[in-house]
C-alpha positions as CSV (number, residue, x, y, z in Angstrom):
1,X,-31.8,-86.8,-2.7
2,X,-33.2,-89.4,-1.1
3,X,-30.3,-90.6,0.7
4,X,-30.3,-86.9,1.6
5,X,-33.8,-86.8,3.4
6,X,-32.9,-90.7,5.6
7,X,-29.7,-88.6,6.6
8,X,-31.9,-85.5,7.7
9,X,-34.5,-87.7,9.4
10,X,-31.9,-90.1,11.2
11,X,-30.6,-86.5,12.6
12,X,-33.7,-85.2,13.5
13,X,-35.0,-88.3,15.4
14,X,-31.7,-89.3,16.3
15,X,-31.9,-92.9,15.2
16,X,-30.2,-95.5,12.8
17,X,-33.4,-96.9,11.4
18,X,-36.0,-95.0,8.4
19,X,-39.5,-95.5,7.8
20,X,-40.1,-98.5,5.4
21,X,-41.3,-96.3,3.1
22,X,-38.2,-94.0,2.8
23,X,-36.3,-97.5,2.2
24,X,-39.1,-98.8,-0.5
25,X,-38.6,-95.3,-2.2
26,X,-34.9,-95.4,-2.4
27,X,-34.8,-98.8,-3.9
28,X,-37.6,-97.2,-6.5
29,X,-35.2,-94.3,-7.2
30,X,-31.9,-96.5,-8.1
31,X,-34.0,-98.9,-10.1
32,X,-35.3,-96.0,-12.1
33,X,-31.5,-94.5,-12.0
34,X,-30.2,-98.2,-13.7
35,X,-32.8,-97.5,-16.4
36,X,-32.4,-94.8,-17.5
37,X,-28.1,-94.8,-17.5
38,X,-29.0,-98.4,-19.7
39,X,-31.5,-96.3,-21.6
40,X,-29.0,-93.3,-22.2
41,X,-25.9,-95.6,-22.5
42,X,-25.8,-95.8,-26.6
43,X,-25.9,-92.2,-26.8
44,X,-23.7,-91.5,-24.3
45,X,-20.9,-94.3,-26.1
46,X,-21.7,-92.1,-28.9
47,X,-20.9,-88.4,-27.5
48,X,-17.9,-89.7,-26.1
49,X,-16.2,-90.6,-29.2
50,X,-15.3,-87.6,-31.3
51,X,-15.3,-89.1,-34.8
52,X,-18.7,-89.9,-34.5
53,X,-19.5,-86.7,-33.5
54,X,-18.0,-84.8,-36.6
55,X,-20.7,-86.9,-38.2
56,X,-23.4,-84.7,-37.3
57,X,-25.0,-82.1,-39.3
58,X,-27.4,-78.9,-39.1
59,X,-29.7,-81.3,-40.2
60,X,-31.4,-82.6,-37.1
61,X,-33.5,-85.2,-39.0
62,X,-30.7,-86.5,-40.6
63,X,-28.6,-86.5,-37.4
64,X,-31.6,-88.8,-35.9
65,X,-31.9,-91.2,-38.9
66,X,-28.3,-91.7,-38.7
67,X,-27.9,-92.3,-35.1
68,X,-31.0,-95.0,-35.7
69,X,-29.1,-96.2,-38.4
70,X,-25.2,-96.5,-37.7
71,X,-25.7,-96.5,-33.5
72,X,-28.6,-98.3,-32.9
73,X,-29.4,-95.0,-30.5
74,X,-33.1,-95.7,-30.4
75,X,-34.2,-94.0,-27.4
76,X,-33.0,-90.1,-26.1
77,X,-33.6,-89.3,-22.6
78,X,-35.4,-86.1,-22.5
79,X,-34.5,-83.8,-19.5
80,X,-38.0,-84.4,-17.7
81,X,-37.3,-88.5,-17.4
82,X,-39.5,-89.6,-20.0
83,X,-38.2,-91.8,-23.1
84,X,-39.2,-90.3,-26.1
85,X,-38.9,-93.5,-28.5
86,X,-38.7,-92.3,-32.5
């Protein structure tokens, strides 16, 4: 998105160069990007393997206590951006 709005405002002011601040935001934005895919990346290894999956349950406390337990899936990445740590 943020590439997105440089692209619009190259267009519109017909130029090759962004305000620093459009720069300093991007580089914000793929830093927080990196975190959050290392953040996410136990969990993801985990939905992408299908034996593991059959492990789960109706039981959503013991589905978290076991992915603490056998995964080391310590963090989920809740859809607004924030870690939620159990």
């Amino acid at each position: 998105m943020v590439d997105f709005a440089m692209d619009i405002y190259k267009t519109l002011y017909q130029t090759e160069d962004v305000p620093q601040d459009m720069v300093e935001r991007r580089a914000d934005v793929v830093a927080r990007l990196k975190s959050l895919e290392d953040a996410a990346a136990p969990l993801v290894a985990f939905l992408q393997n299908p034996a593991a999956v059959q492990e789960l349950r109706a039981d959503k406390h013991y589905n978290l206590q076991m992915l603490n337990d056998k995964y080391q899936v310590q963090q989920i990445i809740a859809y607004c951006g924030e870690i939620i740590c159990f």
